[in-house]
N, C-alpha and C positions, 0 to 999 in steps of 0.2 A: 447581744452580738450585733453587729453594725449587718446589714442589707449591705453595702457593696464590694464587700470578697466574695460575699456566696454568687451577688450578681455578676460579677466576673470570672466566676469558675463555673456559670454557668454559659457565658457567651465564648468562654475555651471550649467547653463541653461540646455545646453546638459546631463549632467551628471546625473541630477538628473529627466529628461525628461527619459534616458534609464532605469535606474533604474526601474521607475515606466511601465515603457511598457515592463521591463522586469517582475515583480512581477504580474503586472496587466494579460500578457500571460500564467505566466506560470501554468501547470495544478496541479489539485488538489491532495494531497497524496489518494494513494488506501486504502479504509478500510478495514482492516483484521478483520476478525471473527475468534475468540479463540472457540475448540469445547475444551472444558474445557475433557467431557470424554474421546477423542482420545488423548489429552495431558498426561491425570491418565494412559491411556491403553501404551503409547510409554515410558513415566516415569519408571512405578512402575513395569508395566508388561512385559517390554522391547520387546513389539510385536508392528507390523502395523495396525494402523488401514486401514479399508475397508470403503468405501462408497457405498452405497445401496439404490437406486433407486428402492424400492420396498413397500407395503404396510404391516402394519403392522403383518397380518396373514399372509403374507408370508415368512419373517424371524421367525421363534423361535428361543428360546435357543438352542442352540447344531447343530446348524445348520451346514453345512460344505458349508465353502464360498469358492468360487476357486479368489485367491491373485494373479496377474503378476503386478509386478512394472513395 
């Protein structure tokens, strides 16, 4: 029996052995969340949005938020 079938169905072997220990490790894409309003507010209104860790009576409208990027 000739050595270079076996040698070639052995560098298949391999190859397709990393392959799958490579897809099978690798980690999953991050999901991004769209805030649809802070996209309309950076778009149209060409301002930052702010994030606010606060309850709803304690922002109102007109509020003055202090911004540092």
């Amino acid at each position: 029996m000739s050595r270079q079938p076996v040698a070639v169905a052995v560098v298949m072997v391999v190859l397709v052995a990393g392959a799958g220990l490579f897809y099978w490790r690798s980690p999953n894409p991050p999901v991004v969340v769209v805030d649809h309003l802070c996209e309309f507010v950076r778009k149209e209104q060409k301002m930052d949005c702010v994030a606010v860790l606060a309850s709803d009576s304690f922002m109102k409208p007109g509020a003055i938020v202090d911004y540092s990027p």
